[in-house]
N, C-alpha and C positions, 0 to 999 in steps of 0.2 A: 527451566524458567517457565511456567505459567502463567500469565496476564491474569485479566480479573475474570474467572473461574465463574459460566453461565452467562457473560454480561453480553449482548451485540455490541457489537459494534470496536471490539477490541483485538488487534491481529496481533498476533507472538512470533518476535524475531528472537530466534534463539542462536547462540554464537555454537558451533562447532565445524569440526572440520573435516568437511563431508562431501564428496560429488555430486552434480547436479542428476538427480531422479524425481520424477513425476509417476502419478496416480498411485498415491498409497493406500492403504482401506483407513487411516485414521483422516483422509482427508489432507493432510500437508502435501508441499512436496519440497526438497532440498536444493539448494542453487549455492553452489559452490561457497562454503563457509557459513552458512544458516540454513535456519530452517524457516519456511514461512505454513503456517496454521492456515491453510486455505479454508475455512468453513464457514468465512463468509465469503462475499464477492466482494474484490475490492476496485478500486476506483482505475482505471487504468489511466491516470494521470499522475496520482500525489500518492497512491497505494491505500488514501484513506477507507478502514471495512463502511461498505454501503448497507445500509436499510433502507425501508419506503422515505422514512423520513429524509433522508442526505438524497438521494438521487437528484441530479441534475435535472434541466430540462430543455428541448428539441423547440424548434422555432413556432410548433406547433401548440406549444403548455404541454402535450404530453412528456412523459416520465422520459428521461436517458438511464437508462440502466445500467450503463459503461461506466458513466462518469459522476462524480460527486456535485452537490449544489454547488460548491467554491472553486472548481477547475470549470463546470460546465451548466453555462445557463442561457436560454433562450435559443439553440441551437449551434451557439460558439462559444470556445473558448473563452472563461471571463477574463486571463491574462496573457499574452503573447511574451513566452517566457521561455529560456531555456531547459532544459532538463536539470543541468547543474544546478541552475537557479532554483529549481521545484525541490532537489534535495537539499538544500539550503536553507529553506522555508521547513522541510519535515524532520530535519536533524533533532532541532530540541525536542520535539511529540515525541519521539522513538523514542529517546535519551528519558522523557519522563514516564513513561509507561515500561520501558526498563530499567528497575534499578540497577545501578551497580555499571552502566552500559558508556564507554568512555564515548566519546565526539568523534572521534578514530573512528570506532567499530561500527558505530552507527552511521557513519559516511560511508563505509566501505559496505556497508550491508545492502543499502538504501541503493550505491553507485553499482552494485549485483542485481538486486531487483527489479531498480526501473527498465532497463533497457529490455526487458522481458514484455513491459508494459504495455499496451494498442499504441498510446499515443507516439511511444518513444521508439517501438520498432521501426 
């Protein structure tokens, strides 16, 4: 499964069933049951992939480059929310940037990935 081919700002969780390995040369790396296309940076809150434009911001107006405009602004967190709660909010995005991809798989992918995340470690 491929996302939209060239575009930023678009990350590809792909369903297989694979063990957790890191530093590939195409750039991904595997966490047990997917794959995540690391070649952008993504948000270490929601997963959402960051460009200049998404980047949050630090108490200073300077750029956060961890976190997205909509997890992280002005130095803090813009919701005080669970993790669960965060994959809750990101299920249908998955689900529509992957066809074919049930609310199952995409919960279960999402409940793999975050925990990997800055905020959620």
């Amino acid at each position: 499964m491929q996302g939209d081919a060239g575009r930023r700002g678009t990350a590809n969780l792909v369903s297989r069933g694979v063990r957790r390995t890191a530093g590939k040369r195409d750039g991904s790396s595997q966490v047990k049951g997917f794959v995540v296309r690391t070649k952008y940076q993504l948000c270490q809150s929601c997963s959402l992939p960051l460009d200049s434009d998404s980047y949050g911001t630090n108490a200073d107006g300077s750029k956060n480059t961890d976190y997205c405009k909509y997890c992280f602004d002005n130095g803090k967190f813009t919701q005080n929310c669970t993790m669960d709660e965060v994959i809750d909010l990101c299920v249908p995005y998955v689900m529509s940037i992957t066809p074919g991809l049930s609310e199952e798989t995409a919960r279960t992918q999402l409940g793999k990935l975050f925990p990997t995340l800055k905020r959620w470690k």
